[in-house]
C-alpha positions as CSV (number, residue, x, y, z in Angstrom):
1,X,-34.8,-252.2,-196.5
2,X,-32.2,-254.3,-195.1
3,X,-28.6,-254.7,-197.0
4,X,-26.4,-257.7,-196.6
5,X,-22.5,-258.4,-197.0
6,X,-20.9,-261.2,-198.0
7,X,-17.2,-261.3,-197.2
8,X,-17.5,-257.8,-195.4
9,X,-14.2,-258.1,-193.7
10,X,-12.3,-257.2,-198.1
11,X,-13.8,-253.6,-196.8
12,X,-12.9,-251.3,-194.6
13,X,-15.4,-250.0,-192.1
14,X,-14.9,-246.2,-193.8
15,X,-15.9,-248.2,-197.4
16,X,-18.8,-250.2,-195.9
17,X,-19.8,-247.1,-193.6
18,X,-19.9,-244.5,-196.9
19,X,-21.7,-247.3,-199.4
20,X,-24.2,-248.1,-196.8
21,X,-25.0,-244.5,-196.6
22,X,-25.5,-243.6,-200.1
23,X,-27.7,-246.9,-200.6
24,X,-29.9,-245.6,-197.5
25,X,-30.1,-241.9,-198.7
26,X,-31.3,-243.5,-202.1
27,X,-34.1,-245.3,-200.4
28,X,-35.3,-242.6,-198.4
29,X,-36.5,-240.9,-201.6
30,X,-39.2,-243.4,-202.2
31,X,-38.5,-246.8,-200.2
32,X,-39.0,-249.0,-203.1
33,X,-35.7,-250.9,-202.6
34,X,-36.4,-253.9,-200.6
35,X,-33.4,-256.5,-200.1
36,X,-29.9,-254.8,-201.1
37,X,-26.9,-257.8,-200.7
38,X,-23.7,-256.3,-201.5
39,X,-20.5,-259.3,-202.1
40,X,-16.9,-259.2,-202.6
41,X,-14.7,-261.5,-203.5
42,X,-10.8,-262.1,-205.1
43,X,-9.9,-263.5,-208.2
44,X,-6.6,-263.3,-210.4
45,X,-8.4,-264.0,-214.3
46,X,-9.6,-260.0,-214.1
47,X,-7.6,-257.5,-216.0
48,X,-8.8,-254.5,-214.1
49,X,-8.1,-255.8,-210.7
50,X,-8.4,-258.8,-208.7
51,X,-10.8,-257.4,-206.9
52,X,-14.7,-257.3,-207.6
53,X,-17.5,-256.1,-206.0
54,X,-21.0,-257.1,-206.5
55,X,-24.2,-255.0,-205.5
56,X,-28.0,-256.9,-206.3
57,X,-31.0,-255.5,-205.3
58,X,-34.6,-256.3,-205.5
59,X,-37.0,-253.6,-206.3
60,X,-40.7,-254.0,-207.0
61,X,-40.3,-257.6,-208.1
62,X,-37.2,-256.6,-210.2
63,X,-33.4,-257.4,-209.7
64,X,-30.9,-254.7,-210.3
65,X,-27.1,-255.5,-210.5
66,X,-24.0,-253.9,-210.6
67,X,-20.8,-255.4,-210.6
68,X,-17.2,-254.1,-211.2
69,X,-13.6,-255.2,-210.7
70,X,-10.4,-253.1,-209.6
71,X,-7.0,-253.4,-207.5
72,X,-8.2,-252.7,-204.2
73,X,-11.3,-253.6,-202.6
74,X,-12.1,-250.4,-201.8
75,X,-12.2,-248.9,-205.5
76,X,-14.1,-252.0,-206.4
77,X,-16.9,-251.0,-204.3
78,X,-17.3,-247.2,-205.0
79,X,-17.1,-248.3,-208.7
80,X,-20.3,-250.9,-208.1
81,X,-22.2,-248.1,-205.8
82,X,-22.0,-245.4,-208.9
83,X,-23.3,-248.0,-211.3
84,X,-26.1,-249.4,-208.8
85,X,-26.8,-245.7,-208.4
86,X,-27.1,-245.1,-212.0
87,X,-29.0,-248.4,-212.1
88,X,-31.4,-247.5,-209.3
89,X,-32.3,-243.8,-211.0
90,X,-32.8,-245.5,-214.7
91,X,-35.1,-248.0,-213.3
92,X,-37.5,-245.8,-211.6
93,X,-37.3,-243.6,-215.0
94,X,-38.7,-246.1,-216.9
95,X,-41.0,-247.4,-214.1
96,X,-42.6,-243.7,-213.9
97,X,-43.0,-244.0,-217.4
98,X,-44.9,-246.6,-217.7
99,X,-47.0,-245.2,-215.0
100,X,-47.9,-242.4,-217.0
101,X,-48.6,-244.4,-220.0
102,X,-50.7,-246.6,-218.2
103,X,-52.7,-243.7,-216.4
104,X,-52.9,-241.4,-220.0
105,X,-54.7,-245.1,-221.6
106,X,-57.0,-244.6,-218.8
107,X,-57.7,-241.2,-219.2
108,X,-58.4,-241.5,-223.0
């Protein structure tokens, strides 16, 4: 897995350090995260912040985003690395699954 930033320098190295350990630990569970880009850029139309950060990933021919918005960069970021962690676990619910439907069909 390799992860990307766009317009790194809106982080601090602590920020980028932290989210790209908790997206690495994630993938270590079962490696099916392939291509993780994480973006930030500034804005003044947002009401909770000027600040968003954006987190896309492809997984097993499926894109997974999370985005959020706050006043520092920082806070933008660990608000997007929750979601995409929330994203990340709710995906491979339903993936496993369908697995187990697909392999009960096959049973029957």
């Amino acid at each position: 897995m390799q992860i990307h930033w766009f317009n790194p320098t809106h982080f601090s190295e602590e920020d980028r350090r932290r989210a790209e350990e908790r997206i690495l630990a994630l993938d270590r569970e079962r490696g099916d995260l392939t291509d993780v880009r994480i973006a930030s850029h500034t804005s003044g139309h947002h009401r909770s912040g000027d600040c968003e950060a954006r987190i896309s990933c492809l997984a097993r021919r499926n894109e997974l985003v999370a985005a959020r918005s706050a006043a520092t960069p920082g806070a933008a970021l660990a608000d997007a690395l929750d979601v995409f962690l929330r994203e990340v676990r709710r995906w491979r619910e339903r993936r496993g699954a369908q697995m187990r439907r697909r392999l009960s069909q096959v049973g029957t």
